[in-house]
N, C-alpha and C positions, 0 to 999 in steps of 0.2 A: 209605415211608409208615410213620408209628407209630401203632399202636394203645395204648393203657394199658389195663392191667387193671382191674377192677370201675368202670368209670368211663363214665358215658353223657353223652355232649354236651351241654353247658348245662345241666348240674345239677353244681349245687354244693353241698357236704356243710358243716351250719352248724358255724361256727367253736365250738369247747369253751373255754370260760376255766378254765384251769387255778388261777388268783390269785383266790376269791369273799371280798370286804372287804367291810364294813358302815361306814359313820360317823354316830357319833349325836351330832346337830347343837341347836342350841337356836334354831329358828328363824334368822333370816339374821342372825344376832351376826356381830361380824367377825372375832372367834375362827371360829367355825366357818364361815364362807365364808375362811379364811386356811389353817383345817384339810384343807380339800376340795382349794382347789388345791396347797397341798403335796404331799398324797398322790396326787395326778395327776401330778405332776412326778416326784415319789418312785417312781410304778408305771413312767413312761415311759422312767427312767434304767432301771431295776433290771429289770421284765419288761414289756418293750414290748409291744404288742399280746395279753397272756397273761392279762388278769384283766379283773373287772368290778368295778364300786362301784357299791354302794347307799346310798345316804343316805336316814338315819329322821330325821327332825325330832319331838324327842318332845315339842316344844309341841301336837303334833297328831295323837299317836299315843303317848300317855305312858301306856300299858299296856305299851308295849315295852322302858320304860324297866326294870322290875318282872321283865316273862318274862326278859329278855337281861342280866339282872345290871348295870345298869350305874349307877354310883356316880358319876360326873363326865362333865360335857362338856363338851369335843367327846373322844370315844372313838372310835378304829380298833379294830375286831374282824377278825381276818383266819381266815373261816370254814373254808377251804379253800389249800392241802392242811392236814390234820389233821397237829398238835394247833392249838388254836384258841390266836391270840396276842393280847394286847389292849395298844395303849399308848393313853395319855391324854396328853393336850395337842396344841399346833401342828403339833407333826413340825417347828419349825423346824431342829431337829438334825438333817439326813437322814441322818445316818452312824448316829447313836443309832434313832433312827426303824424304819431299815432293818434295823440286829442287831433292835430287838424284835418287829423283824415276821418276822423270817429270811428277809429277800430276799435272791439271791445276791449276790455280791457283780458290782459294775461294773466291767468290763476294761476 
């Protein structure tokens, strides 16, 4: 019989995303619905199950465009780990993509 340490039957401890991205989208342009699932692709090569995305649409929250500096869209902000990295565009280059975001590299 095994017991585990600190761990009580049927509880489970929530998962931490190490990877916190933002994408600021301009409504559902196909730029930016081509931007979103890039970077979905892009997270699933590079840190599978390790991050979260958030997507601001700032047709609908265009104060955020203003606090969060952002100059062009569609914009990737990669909040977390520190320092924060920002590219702009598609992400169709995922090799470019991925150095500006500094995800590890893919084995």
């Amino acid at each position: 019989m095994s017991i585990s340490k600190n761990r009580r039957p049927g509880v489970r401890r929530p998962r931490r995303h190490r990877w916190e991205l933002r994408v600021y989208v301009a409504n559902r342009a196909e730029r930016s619905l081509l931007t979103v699932t890039n970077l979905q692709r892009l997270c699933e090569q590079c840190i599978p199950g390790q991050y979260q995305i958030e997507i601001i649409d700032l047709l609908k929250s265009p104060e955020r465009c203003r606090d969060d500096q952002i100059v062009a869209v569609p914009t990737v902000v990669r909040h977390l780990p520190l320092p924060q990295r920002r590219v702009i565009g598609t992400l169709a280059d995922a090799v470019r993509a991925a150095e500006g975001l500094e995800f590890p590299a893919v084995n």
